[in-house]
C-alpha positions as CSV (number, residue, x, y, z in Angstrom):
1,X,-222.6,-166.7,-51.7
2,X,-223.2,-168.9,-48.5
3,X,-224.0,-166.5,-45.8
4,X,-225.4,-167.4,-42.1
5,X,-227.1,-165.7,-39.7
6,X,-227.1,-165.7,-35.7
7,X,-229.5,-164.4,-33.6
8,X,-227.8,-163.0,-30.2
9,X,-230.0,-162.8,-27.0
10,X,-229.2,-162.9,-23.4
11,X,-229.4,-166.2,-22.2
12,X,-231.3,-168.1,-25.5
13,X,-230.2,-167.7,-29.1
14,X,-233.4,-168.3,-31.4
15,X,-233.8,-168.4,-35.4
16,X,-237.3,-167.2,-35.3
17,X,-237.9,-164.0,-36.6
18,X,-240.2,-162.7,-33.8
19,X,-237.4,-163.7,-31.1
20,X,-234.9,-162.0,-33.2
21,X,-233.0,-159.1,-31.0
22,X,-230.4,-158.3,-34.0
23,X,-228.9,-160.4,-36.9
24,X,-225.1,-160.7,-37.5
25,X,-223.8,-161.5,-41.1
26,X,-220.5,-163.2,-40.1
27,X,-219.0,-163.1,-43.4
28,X,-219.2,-159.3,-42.9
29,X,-218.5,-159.3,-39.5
30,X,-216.4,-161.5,-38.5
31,X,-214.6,-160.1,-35.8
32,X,-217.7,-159.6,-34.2
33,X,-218.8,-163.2,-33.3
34,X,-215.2,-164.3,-31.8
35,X,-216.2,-161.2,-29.0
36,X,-219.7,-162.9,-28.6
37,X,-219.8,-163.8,-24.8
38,X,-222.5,-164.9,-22.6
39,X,-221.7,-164.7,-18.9
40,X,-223.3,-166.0,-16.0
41,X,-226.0,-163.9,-14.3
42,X,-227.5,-163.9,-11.0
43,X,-231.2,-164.1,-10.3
44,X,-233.3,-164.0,-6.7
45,X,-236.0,-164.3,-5.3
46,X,-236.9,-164.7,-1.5
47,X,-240.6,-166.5,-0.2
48,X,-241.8,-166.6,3.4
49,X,-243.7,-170.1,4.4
50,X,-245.1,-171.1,7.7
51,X,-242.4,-172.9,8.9
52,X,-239.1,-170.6,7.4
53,X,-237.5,-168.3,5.2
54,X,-236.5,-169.7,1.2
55,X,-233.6,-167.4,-0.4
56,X,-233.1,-169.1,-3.7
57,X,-230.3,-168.0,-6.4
58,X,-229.4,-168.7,-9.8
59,X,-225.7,-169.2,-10.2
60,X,-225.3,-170.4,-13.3
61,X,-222.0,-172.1,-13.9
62,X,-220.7,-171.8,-10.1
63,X,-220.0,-174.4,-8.2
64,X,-220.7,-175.6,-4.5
65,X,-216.9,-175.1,-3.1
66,X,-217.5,-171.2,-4.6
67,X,-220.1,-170.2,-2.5
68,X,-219.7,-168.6,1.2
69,X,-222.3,-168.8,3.6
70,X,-222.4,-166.8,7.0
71,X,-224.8,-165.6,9.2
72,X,-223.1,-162.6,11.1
73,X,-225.5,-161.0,14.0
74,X,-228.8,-160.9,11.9
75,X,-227.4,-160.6,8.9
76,X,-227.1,-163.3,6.2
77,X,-224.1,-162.9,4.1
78,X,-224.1,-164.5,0.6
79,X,-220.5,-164.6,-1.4
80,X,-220.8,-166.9,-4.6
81,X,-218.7,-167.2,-7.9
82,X,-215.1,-165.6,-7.0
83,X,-213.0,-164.5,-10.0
84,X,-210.6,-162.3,-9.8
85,X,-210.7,-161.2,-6.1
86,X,-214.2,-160.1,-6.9
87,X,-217.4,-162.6,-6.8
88,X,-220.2,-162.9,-8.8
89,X,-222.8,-162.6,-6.3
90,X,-221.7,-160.5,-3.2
91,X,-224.9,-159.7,-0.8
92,X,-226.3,-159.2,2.3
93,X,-229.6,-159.6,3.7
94,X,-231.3,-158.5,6.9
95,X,-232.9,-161.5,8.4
96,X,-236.3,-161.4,10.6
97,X,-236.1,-161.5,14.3
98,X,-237.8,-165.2,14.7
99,X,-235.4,-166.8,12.1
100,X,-233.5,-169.7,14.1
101,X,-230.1,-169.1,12.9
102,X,-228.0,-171.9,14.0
103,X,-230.7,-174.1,11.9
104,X,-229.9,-172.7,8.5
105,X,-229.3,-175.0,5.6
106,X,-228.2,-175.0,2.2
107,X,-228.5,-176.7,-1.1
108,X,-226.7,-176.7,-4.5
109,X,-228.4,-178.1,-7.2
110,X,-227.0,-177.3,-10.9
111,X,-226.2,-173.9,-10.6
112,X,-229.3,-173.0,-8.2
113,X,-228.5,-172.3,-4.8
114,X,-231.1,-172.7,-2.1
115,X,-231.3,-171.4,1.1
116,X,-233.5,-172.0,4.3
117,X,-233.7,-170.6,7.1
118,X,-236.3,-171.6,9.6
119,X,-238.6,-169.6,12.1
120,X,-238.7,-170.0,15.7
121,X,-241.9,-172.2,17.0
122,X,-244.5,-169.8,18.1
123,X,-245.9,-170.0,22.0
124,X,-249.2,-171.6,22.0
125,X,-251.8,-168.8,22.6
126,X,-253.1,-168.7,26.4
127,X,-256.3,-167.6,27.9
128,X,-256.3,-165.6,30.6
129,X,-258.8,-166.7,33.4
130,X,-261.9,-163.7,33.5
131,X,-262.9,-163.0,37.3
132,X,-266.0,-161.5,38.9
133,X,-263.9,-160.1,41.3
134,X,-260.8,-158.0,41.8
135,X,-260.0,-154.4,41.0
136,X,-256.7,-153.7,38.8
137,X,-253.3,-152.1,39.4
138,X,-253.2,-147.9,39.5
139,X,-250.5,-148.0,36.8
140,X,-251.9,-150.5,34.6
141,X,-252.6,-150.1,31.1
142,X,-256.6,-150.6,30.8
143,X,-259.3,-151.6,28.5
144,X,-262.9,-151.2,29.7
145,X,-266.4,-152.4,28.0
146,X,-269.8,-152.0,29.0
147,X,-271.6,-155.3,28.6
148,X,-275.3,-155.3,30.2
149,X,-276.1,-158.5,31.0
150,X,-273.2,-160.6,30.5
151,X,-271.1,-162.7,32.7
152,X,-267.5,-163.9,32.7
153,X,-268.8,-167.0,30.8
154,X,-269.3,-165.0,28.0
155,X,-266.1,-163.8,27.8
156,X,-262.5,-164.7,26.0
157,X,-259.5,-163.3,26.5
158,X,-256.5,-164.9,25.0
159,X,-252.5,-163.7,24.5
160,X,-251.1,-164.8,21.4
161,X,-247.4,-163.7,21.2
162,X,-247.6,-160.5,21.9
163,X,-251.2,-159.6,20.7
164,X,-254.4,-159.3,23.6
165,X,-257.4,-161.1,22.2
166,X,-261.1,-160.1,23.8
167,X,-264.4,-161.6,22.4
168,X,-267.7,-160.9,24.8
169,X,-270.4,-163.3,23.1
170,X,-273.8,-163.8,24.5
171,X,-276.8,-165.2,22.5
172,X,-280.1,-163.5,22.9
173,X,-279.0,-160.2,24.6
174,X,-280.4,-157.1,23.5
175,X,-278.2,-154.6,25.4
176,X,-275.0,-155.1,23.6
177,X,-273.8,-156.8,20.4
178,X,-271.0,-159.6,20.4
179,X,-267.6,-158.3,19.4
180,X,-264.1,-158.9,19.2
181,X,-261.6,-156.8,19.2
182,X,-257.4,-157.3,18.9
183,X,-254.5,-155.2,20.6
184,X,-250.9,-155.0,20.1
185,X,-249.2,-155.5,23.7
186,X,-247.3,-152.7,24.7
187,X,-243.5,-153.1,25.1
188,X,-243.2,-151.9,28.6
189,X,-245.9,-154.2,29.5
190,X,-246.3,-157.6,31.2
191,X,-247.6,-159.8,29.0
192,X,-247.6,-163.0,31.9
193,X,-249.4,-161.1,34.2
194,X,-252.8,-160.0,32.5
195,X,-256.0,-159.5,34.5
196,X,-260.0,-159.5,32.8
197,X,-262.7,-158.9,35.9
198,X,-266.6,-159.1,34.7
199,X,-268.4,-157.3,37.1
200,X,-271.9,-155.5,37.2
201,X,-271.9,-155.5,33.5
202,X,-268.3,-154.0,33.1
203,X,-265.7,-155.8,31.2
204,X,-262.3,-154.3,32.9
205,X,-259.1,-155.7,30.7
206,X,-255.7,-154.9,32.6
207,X,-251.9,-155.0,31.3
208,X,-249.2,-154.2,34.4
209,X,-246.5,-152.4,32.9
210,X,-242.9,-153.2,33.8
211,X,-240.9,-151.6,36.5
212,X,-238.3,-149.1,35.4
213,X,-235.3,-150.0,36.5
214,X,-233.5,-146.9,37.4
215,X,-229.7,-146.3,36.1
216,X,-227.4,-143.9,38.6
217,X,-225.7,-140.7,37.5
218,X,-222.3,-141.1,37.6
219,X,-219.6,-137.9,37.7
220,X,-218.3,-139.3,34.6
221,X,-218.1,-142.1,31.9
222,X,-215.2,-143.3,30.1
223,X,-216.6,-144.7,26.5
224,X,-215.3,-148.1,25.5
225,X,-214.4,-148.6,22.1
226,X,-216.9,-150.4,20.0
227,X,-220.2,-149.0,22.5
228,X,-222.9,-147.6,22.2
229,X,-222.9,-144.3,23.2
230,X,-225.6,-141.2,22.7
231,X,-224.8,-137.7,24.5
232,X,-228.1,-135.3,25.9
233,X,-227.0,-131.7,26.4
234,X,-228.5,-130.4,29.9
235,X,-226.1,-127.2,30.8
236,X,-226.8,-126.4,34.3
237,X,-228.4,-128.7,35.3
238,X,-226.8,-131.0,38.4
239,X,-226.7,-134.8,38.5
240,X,-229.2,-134.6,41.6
241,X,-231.5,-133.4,39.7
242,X,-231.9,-135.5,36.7
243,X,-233.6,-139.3,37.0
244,X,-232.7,-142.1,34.2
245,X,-234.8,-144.5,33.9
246,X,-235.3,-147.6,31.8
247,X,-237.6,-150.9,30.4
248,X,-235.9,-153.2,28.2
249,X,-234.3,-150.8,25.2
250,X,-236.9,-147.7,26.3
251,X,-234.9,-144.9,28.6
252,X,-237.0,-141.8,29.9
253,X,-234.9,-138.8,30.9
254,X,-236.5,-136.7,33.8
255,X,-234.9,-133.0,34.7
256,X,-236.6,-131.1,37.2
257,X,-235.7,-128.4,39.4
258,X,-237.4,-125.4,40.9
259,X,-238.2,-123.7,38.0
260,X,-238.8,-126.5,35.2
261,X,-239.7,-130.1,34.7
262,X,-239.1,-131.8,31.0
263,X,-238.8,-135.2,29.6
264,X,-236.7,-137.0,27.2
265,X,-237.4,-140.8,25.8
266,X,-234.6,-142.4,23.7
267,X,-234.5,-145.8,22.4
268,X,-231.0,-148.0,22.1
269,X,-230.5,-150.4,19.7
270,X,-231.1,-154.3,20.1
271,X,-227.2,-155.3,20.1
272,X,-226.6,-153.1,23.2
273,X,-226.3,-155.0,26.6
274,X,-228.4,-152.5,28.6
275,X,-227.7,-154.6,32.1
276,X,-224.3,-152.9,31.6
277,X,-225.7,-148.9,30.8
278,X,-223.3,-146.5,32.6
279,X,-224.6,-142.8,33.0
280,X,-222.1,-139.8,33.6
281,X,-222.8,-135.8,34.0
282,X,-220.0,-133.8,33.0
283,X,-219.7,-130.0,31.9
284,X,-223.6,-129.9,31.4
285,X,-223.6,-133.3,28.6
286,X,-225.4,-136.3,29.9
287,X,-223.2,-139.6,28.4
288,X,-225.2,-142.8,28.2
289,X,-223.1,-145.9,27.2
290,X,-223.3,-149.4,26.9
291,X,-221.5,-152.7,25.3
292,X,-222.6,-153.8,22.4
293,X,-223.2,-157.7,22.6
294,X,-221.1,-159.6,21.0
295,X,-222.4,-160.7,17.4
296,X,-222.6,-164.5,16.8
297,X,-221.1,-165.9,13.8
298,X,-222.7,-169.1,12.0
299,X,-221.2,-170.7,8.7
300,X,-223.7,-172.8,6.9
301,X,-222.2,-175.5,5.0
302,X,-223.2,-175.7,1.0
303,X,-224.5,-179.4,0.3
304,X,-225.2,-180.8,-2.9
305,X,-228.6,-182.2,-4.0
């Protein structure tokens, strides 16, 4: 009696024994093989270069007019293979704060779908002129090195984004060894207006911080639909006596009165419009609220290779 074998495995069918995942004897089972299906099945994988972002997908047996791509706000929407009402692929991804949206681009290429997305074009790194002379700001944020025998010749101080680079290098000196040291800039900071003074063997590094720019206590706020909104309770406490203050995103909350002083530091998110923050005092809850900006919407056309 004739009898055949086939080997069923997902995505290859081979006749080698090692490779073998079960054997089906079709004249016993008959039925069986007519249910044999192998449907498509999405793969990933993401890589970051120097110059952009590479989402890459394996849609086997989809074409290029099924596949939907958006970027909504920073989120990159990816809708490929509908059947049914449902699709095949349906995902969405959180995309990095320098990817240049409007510059996306993507590729179809037998069932692989490629995606770019390139990063924005990073500032050239600047050095900040050192001084012998000068004293820094009272409220600045400070750095301060003891370097015995050096002058402002031997010493480097460069911004790069938003990172504060100091080397002090000076061959032959005995009192102090050459270093270099890295700082992350803080947000409330002025990263334009940095200082570096080389005086009597004293490095002094300074960072002005940003002015707060203070937001007035209303009687009341009436919350639009679709703010931001966050609520602090403070129950007898007046709006006279309360100071709201904020840099960028970062609000500080001040309560003081005769017989107490306390602090509260909240952060909103990155889609609020904080030019247009509204602050209102009633029955002892402090409402903060705020538009949310208006997400932009990008489609990115599906080309073929």
């Amino acid at each position: 009696m004739d009898q055949r074998t086939i080997c069923v495995k997902r995505d290859k069918c081979f006749e080698t024994n090692a490779n073998k995942i079960m054997e089906l004897d079709l004249f016993r089972l008959p039925m069986l093989f007519d249910s044999v299906r192998y449907g498509p099945r999405a793969r990933m994988s993401q890589e970051e270069t120097e110059s952009g972002y590479t989402f890459t997908i394996v849609l086997a047996g989809v074409g290029r007019e099924a596949v939907e791509l958006k970027i909504v706000g920073n989120k990159l929407d990816i809708k490929a293979g509908k059947e049914d009402a449902k699709f095949q692929f349906d995902q969405r991804f959180a995309l990095p704060k320098n990817a240049v949206h409007e510059e996306a681009k993507a590729v179809m290429s037998n069932g692989v779908l490629q995606i770019t997305v390139p990063k924005q074009t990073e500032k050239a790194a600047r050095d900040v002129i050192v001084q012998d002379s000068g004293e820094p700001g009272e409220s600045d944020y400070k750095l301060a090195y003891q370097v015995p025998g050096a002058s402002k010749d031997n010493v480097a101080v460069t911004v790069n984004g938003n990172t504060l680079v100091i080397k002090v290098t000076a061959e032959n000196n005995q009192y102090f060894r050459n270093f270099s040291d890295d700082y992350r800039i803080p947000k409330d900071a002025s990263a334009d207006d940095i200082a570096a003074i080389c005086r009597n063997g004293v490095l002094t590094v300074s960072v002005p911080k940003i002015s707060p720019t203070s937001v007035a206590i209303e009687d009341s706020v009436e919350e639009e639909e679709g703010s931001f909104s966050t609520s602090i309770r403070v129950p007898g406490v007046s709006k006279e006596q309360i100071s709201l203050n904020r840099v960028k995103h970062a609000f500080k909350m001040i309560v003081e009165d005769s017989q107490r002083q306390y602090e509260y530091s909240f952060y909103t998110p990155g889609q609020v419009d904080v030019e247009k923050v509204r602050a209102g005092l009633k029955n002892g809850i402090l409402t903060i609220s705020a538009p949310r900006v208006a997400e932009v919407e990008y489609v990115i056309p599906v080309e073929s290779a």
